[in-house]
MIKOLVO-492089 format. One record per residue (C-alpha): residue number from 1; x, y, z; residue in three letters. Coordinates in steps of 0.02 Angstrom, whole numbers, plus 50000, padded with zeros to 5 digits. Example, Ala and Ser with C-alpha at 12.3 -4.5 7.8 and 13.67 -1.06 7.14 Angstrom:
ATOM    i     px     py     pz   aa
ATOM    1  50615  49775  50390  ala
ATOM    2  50684  49947  50357  ser
***
This chain:
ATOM    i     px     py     pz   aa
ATOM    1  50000  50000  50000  unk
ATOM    2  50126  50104  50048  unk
ATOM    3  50242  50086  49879  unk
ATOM    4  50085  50108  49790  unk
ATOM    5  50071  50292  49875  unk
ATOM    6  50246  50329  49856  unk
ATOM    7  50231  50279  49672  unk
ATOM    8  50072  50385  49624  unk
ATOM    9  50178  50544  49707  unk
ATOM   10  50307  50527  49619  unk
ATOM   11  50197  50513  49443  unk
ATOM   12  50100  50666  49502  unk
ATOM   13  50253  50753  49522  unk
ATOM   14  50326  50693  49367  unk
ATOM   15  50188  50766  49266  unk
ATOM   16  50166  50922  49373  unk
ATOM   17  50343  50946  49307  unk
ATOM   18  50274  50979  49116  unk
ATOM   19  50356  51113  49007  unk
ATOM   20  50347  51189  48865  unk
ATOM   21  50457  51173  48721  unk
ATOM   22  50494  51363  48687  unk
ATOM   23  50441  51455  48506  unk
ATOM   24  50514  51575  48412  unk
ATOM   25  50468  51729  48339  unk
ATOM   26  50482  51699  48135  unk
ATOM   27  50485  51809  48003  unk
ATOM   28  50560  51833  47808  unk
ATOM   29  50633  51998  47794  unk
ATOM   30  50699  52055  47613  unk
ATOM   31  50853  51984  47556  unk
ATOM   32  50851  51808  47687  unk
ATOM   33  50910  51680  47590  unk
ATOM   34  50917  51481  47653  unk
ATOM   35  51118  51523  47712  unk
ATOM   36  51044  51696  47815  unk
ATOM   37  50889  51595  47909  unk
ATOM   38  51019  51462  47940  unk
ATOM   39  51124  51567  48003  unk
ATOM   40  51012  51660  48117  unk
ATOM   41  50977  51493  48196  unk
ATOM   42  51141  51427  48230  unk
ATOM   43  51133  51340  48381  unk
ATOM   44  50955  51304  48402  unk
ATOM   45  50860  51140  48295  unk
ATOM   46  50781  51156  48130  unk
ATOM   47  50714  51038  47990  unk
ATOM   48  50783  51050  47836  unk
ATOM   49  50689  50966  47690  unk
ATOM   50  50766  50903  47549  unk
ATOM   51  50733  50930  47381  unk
ATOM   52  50708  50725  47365  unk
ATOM   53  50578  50766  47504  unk
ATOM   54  50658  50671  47635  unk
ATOM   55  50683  50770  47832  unk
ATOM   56  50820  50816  47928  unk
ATOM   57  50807  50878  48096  unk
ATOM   58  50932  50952  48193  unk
ATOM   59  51040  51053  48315  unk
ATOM   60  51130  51201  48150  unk
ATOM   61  51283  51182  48238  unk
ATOM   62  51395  51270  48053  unk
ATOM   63  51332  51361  47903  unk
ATOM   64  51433  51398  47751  unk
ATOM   65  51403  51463  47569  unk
ATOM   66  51391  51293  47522  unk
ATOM   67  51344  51176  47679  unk
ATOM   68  51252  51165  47824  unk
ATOM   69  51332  51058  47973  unk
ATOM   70  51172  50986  48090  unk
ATOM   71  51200  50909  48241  unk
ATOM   72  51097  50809  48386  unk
ATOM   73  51009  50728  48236  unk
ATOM   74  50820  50671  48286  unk
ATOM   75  50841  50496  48306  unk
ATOM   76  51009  50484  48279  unk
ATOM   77  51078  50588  48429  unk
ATOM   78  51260  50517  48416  unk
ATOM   79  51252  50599  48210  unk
ATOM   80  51284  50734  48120  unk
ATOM   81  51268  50782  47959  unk
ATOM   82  51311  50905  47825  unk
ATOM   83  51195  50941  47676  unk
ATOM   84  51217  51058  47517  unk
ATOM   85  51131  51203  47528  unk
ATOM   86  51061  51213  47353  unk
ATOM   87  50993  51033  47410  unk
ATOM   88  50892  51116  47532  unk
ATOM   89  50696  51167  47483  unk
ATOM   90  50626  51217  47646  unk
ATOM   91  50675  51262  47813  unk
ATOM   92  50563  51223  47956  unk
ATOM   93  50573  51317  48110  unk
ATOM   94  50452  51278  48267  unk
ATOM   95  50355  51428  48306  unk
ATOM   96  50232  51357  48442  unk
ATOM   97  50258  51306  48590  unk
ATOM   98  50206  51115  48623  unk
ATOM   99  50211  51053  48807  unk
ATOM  100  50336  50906  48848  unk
ATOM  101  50364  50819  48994  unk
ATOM  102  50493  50842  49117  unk
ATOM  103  50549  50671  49143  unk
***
């Protein structure tokens, strides 16, 4: 009985813990180009679709004329990867916050 008390506290607590994932402000100003949003967002993940269609998503971690480095790849956290940037087609950016646990 007891373990069973201790064990719905600490679940309770677990989900109390809840965050949110933060957003950020987005916006196209004149002259951005794929290397300038990159850019802007070194440090922080992105998804980078392909012109094949396929998705990358990632920590920007270097951005070149010519490459993109992206680390802390989703699902393949011990990756990283370097793409062309004229292979790039779209650049998505998370601009809402979604809550996550805090386990």
């Amino acid at each position: 009985m007891r373990i069973n008390l201790i064990v719905t506290f600490l679940l309770l607590a677990c989900l109390g813990m809840a965050t949110a994932v933060q957003a950020e402000n987005f916006s196209v100003k004149p002259g951005d180009t794929i290397q300038k949003i990159l850019e802007e967002r070194t440090g922080k993940r992105v998804t980078l679709r392909l012109q094949g269609g396929e998705e990358l998503t990632g920590k920007v971690r270097t951005v070149t004329k010519e490459l993109v480095q992206l680390g802390e790849l989703s699902g393949r956290d011990f990756f990283d990867a370097v793409v062309e940037m004229n292979r790039i087609s779209a650049v998505i950016v998370l601009v809402k916050a979604i809550p996550i646990s805090g386990i």
